[in-house]
PQR file with spaces between the fields and no chain letter, atoms N, CA, C, O and H, PARSE charges and radii, in Angstrom:
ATOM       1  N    UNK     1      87.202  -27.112  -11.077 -0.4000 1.5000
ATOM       2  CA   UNK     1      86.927  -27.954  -12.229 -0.0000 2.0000
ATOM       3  C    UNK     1      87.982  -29.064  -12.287  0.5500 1.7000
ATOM       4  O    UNK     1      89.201  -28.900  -12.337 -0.5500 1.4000
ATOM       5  N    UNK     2      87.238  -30.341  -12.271 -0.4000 1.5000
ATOM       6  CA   UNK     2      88.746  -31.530  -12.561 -0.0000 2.0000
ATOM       7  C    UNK     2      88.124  -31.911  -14.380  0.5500 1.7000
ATOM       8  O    UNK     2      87.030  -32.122  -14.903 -0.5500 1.4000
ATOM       9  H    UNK     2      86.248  -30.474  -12.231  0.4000 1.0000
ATOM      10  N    UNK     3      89.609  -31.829  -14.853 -0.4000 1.5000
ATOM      11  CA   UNK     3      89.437  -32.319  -15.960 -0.0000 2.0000
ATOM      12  C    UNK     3      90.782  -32.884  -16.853  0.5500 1.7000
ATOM      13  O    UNK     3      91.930  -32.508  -16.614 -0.5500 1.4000
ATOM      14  H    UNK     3      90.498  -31.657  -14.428  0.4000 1.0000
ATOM      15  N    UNK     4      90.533  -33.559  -17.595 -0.4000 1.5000
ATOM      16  CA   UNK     4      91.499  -34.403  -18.563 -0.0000 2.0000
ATOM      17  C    UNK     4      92.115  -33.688  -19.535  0.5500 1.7000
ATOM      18  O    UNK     4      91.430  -33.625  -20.556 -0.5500 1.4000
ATOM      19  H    UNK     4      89.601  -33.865  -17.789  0.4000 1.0000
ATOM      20  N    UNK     5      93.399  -32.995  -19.609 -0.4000 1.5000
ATOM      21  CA   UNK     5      93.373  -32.947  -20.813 -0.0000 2.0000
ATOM      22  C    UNK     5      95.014  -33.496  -21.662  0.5500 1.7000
ATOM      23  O    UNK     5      96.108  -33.701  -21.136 -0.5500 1.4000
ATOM      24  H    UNK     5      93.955  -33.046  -18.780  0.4000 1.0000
ATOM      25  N    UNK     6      94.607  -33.604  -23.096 -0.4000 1.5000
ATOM      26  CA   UNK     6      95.519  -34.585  -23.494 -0.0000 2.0000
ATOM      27  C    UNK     6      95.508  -34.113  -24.690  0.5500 1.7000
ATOM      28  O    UNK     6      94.635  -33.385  -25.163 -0.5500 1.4000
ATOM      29  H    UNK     6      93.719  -33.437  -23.523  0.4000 1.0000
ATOM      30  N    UNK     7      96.763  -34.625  -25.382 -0.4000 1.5000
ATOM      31  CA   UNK     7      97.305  -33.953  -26.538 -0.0000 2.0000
ATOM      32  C    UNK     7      97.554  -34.915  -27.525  0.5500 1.7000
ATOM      33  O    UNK     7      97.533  -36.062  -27.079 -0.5500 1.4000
ATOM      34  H    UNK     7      97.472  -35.216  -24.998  0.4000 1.0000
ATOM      35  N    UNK     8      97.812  -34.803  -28.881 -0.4000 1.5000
ATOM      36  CA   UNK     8      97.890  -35.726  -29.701 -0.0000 2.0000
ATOM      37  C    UNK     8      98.959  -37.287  -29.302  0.5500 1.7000
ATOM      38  O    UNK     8     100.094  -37.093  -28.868 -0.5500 1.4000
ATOM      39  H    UNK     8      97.829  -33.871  -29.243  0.4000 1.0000
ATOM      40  N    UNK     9      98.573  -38.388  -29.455 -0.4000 1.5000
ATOM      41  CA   UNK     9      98.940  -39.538  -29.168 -0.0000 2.0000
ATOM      42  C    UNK     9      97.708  -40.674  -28.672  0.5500 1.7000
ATOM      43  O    UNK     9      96.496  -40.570  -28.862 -0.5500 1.4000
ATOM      44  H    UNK     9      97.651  -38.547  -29.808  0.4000 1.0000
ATOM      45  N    UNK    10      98.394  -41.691  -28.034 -0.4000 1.5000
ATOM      46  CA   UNK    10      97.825  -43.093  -27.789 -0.0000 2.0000
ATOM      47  C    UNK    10      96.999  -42.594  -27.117  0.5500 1.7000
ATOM      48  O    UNK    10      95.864  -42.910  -27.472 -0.5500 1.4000
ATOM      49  H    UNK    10      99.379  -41.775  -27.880  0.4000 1.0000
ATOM      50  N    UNK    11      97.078  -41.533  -25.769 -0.4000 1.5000
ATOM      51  CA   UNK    11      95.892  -41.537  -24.844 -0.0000 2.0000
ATOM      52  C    UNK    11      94.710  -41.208  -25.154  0.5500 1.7000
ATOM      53  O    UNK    11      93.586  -41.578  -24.815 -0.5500 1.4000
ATOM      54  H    UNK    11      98.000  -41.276  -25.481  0.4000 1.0000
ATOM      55  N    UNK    12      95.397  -39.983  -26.288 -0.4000 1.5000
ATOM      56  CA   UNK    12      94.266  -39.115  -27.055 -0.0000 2.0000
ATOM      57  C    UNK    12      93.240  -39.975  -27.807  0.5500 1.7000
ATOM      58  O    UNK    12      92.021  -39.807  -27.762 -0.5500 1.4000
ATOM      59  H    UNK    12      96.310  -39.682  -26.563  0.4000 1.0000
ATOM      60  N    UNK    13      93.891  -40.917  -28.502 -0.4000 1.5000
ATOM      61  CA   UNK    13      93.091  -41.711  -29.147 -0.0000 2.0000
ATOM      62  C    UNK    13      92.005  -42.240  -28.351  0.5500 1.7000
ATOM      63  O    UNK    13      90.823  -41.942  -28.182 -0.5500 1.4000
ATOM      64  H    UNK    13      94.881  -41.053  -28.539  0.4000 1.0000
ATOM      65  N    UNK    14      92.834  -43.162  -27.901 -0.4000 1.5000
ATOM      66  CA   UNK    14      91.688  -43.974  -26.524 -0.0000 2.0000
ATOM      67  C    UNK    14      90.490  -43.244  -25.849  0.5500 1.7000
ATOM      68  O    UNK    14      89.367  -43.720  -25.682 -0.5500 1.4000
ATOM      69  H    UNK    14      93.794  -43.404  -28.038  0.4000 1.0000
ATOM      70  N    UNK    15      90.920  -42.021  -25.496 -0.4000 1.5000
ATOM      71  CA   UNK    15      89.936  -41.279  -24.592 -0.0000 2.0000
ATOM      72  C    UNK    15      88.780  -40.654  -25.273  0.5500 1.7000
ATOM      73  O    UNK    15      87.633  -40.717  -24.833 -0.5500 1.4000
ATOM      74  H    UNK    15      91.832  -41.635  -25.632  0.4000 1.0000
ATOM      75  N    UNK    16      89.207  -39.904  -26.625 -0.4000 1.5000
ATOM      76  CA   UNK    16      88.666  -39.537  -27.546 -0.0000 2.0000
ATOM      77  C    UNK    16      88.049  -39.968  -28.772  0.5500 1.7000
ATOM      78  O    UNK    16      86.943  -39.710  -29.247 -0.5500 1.4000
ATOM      79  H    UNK    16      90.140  -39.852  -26.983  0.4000 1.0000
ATOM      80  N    UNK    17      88.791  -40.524  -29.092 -0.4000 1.5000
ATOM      81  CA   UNK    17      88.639  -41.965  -30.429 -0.0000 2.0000
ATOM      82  C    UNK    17      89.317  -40.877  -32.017  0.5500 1.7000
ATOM      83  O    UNK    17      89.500  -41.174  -33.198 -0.5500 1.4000
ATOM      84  H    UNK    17      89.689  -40.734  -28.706  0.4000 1.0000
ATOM      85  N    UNK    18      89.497  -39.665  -31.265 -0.4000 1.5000
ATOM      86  CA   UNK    18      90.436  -39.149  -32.589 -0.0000 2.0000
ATOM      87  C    UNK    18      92.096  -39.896  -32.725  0.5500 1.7000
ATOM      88  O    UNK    18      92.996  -40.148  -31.924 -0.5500 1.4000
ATOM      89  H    UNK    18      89.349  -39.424  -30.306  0.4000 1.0000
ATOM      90  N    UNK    19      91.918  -40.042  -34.000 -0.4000 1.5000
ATOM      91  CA   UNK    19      93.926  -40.143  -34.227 -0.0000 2.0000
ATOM      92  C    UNK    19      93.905  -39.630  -34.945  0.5500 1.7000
ATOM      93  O    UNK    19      93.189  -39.459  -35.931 -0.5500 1.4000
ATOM      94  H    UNK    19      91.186  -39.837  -34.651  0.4000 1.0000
ATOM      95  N    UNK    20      95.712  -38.856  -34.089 -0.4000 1.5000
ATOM      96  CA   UNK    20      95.798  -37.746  -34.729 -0.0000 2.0000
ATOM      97  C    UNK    20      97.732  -37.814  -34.948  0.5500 1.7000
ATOM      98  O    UNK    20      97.574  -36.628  -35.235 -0.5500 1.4000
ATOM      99  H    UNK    20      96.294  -38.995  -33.287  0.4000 1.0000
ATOM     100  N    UNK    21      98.679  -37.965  -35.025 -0.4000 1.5000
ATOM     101  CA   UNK    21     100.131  -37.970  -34.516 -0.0000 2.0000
ATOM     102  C    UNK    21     100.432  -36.698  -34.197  0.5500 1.7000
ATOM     103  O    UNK    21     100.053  -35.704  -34.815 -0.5500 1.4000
ATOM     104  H    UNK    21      98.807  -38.928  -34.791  0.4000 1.0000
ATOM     105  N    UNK    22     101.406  -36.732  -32.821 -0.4000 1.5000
ATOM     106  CA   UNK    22     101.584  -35.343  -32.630 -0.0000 2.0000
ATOM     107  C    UNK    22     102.439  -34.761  -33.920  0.5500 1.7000
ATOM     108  O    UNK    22     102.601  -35.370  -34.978 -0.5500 1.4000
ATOM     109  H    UNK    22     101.714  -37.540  -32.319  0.4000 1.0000
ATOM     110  N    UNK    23     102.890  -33.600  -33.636 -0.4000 1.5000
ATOM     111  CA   UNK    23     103.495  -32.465  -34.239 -0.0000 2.0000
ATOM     112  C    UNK    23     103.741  -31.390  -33.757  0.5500 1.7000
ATOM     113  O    UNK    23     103.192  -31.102  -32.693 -0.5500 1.4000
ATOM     114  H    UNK    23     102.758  -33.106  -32.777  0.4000 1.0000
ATOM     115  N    UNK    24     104.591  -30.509  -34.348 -0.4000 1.5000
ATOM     116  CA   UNK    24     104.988  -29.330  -33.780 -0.0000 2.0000
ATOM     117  C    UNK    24     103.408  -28.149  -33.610  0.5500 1.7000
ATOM     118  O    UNK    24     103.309  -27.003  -33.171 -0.5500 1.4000
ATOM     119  H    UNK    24     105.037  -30.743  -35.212  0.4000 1.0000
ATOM     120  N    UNK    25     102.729  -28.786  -33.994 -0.4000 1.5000
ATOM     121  CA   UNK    25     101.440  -27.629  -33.400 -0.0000 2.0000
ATOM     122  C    UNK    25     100.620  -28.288  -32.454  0.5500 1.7000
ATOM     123  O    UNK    25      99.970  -29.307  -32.688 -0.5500 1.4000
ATOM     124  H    UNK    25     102.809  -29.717  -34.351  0.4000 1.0000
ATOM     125  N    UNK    26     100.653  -27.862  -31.699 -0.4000 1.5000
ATOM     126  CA   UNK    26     100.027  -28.696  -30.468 -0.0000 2.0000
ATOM     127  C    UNK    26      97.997  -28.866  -30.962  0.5500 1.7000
ATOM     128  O    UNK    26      97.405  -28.051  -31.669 -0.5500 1.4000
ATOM     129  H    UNK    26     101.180  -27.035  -31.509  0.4000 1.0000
ATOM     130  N    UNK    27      97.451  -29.958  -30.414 -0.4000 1.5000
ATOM     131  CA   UNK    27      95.988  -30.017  -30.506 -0.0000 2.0000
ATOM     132  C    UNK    27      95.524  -30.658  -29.253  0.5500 1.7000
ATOM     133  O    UNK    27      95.948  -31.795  -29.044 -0.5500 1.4000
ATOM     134  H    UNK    27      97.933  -30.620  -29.840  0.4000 1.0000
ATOM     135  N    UNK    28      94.745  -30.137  -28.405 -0.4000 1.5000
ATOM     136  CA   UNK    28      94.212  -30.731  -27.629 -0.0000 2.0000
ATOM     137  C    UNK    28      92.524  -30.798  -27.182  0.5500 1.7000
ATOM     138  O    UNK    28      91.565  -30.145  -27.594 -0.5500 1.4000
ATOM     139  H    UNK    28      94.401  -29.214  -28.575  0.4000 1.0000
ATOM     140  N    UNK    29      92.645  -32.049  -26.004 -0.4000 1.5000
ATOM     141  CA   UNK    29      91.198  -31.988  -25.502 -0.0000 2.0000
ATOM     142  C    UNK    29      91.159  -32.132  -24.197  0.5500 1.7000
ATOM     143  O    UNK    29      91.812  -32.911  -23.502 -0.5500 1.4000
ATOM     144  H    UNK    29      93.424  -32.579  -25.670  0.4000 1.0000
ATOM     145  N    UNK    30      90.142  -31.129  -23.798 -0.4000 1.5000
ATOM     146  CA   UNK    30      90.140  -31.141  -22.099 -0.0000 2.0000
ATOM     147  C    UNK    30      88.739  -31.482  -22.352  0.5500 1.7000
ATOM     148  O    UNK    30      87.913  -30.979  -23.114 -0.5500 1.4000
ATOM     149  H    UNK    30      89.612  -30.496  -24.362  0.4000 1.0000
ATOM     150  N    UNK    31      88.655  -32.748  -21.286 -0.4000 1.5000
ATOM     151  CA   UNK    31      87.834  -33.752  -21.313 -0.0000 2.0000
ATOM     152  C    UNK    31      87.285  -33.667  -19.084  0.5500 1.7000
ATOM     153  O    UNK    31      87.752  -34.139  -18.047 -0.5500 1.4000
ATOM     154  H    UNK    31      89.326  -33.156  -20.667  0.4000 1.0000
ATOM     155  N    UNK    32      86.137  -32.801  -19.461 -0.4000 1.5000
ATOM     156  CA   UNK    32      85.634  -32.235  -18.159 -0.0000 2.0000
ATOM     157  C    UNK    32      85.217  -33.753  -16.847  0.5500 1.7000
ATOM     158  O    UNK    32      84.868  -34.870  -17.227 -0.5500 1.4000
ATOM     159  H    UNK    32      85.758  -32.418  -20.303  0.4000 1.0000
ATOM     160  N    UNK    33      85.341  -33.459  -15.772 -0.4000 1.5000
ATOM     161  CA   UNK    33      84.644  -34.594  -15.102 -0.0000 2.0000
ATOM     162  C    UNK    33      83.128  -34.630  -15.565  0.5500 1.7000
ATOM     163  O    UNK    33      82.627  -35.731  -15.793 -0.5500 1.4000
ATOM     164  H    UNK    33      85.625  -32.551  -15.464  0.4000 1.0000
ATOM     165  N    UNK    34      82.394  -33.509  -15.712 -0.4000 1.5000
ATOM     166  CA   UNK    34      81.082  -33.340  -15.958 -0.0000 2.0000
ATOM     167  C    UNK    34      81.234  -32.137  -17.800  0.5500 1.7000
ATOM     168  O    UNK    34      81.890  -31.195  -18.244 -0.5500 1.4000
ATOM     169  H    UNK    34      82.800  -32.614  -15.527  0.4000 1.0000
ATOM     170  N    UNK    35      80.259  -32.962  -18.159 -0.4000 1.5000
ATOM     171  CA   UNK    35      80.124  -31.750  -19.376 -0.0000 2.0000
ATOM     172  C    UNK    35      80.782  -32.142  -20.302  0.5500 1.7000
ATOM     173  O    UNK    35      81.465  -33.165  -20.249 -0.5500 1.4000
ATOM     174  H    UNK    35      79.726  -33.728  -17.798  0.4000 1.0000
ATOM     175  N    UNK    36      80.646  -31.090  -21.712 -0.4000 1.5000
ATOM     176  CA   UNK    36      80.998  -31.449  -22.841 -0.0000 2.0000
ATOM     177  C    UNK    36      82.680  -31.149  -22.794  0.5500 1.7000
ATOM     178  O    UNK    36      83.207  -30.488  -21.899 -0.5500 1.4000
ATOM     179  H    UNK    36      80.091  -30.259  -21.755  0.4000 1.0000
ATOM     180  N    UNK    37      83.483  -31.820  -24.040 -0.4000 1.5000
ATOM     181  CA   UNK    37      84.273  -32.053  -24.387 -0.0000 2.0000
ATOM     182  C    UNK    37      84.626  -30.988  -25.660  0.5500 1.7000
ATOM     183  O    UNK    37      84.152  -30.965  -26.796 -0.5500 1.4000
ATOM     184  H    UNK    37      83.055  -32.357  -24.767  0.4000 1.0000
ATOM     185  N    UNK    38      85.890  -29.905  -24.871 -0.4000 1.5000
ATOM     186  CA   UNK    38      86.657  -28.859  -25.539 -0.0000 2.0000
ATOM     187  C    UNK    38      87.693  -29.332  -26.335  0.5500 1.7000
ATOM     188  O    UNK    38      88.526  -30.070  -25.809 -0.5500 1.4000
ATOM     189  H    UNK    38      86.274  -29.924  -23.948  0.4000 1.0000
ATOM     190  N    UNK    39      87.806  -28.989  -27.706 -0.4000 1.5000
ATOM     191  CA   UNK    39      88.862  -29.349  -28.698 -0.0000 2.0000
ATOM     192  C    UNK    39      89.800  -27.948  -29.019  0.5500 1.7000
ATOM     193  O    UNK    39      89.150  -27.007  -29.476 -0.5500 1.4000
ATOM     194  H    UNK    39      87.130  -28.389  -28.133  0.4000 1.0000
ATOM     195  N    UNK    40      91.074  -27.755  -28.846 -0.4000 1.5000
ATOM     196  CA   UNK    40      91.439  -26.914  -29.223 -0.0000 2.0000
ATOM     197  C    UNK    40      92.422  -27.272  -30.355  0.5500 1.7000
ATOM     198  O    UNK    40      92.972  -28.368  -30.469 -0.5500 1.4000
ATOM     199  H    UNK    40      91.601  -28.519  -28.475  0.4000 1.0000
ATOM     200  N    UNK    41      92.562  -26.317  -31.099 -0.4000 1.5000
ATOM     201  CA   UNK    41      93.906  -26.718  -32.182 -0.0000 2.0000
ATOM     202  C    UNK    41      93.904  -25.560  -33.602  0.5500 1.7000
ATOM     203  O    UNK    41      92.818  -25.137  -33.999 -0.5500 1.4000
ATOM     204  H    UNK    41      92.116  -25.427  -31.006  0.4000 1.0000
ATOM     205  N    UNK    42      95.096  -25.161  -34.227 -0.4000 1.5000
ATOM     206  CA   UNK    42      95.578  -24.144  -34.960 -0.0000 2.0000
ATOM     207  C    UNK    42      93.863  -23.865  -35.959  0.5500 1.7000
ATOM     208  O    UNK    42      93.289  -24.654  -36.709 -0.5500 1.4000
ATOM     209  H    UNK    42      95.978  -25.505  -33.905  0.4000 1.0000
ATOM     210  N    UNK    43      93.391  -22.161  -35.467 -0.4000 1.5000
ATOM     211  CA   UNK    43      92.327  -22.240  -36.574 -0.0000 2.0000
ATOM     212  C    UNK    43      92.598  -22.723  -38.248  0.5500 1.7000
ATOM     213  O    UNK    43      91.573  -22.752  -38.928 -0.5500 1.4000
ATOM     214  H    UNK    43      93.857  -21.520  -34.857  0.4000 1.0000
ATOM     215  N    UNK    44      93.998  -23.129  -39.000 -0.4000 1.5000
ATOM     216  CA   UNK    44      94.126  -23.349  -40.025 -0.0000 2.0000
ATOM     217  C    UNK    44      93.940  -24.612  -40.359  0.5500 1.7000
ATOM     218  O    UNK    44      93.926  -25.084  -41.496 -0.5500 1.4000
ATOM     219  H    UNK    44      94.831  -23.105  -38.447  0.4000 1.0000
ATOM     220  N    UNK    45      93.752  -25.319  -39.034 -0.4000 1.5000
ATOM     221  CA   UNK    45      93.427  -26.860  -39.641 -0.0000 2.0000
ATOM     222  C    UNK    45      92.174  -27.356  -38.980  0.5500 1.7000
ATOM     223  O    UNK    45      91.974  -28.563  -38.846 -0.5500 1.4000
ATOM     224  H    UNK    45      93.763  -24.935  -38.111  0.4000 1.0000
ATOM     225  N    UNK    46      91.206  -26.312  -38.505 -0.4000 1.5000
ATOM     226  CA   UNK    46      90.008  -26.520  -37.784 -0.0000 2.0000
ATOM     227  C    UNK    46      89.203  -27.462  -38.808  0.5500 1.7000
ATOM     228  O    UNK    46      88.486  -28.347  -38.342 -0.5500 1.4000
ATOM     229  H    UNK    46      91.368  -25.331  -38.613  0.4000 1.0000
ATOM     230  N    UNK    47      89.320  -27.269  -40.298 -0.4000 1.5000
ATOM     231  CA   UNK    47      88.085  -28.089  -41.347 -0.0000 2.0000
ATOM     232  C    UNK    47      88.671  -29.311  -40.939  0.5500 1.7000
ATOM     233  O    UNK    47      87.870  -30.108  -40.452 -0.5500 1.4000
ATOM     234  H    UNK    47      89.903  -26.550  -40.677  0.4000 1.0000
ATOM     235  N    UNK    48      89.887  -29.685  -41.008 -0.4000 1.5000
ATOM     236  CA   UNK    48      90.592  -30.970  -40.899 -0.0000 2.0000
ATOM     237  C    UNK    48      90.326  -31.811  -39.381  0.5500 1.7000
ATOM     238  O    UNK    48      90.134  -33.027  -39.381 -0.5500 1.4000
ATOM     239  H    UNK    48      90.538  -29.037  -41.404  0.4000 1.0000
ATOM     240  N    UNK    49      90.338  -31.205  -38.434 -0.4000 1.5000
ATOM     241  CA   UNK    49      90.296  -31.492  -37.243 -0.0000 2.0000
ATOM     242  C    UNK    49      89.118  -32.580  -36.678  0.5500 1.7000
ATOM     243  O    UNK    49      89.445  -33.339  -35.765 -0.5500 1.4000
ATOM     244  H    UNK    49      90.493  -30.217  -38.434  0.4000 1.0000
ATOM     245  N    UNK    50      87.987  -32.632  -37.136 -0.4000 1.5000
ATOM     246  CA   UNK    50      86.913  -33.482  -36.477 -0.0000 2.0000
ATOM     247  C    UNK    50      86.065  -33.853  -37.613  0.5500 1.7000
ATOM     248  O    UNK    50      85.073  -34.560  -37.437 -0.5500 1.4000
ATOM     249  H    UNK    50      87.721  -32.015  -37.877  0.4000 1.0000
């Protein structure tokens, strides 16, 4: 599997179109060559997240 993945900041934005600033809890997205697009990040801020 090749895939992208990237964590809160400029790239994140760009690639994703989320902004988000990092922080001490990490959030990310692995962004597949083929296929949908995985978001991970703390289940306590999942409502907040997308």
């Amino acid at each position: 599997m090749v895939a992208l993945v990237l964590d809160a900041g400029t790239n994140w934005e760009y690639f994703s179109g989320i902004h988000w600033n990092p922080s001490e809890r990490s959030r990310f997205s692995i962004i597949p060559a083929t296929g949908e697009i995985t978001y991970i990040c703390p289940s306590f801020e999942e409502d907040r997240f997308l």
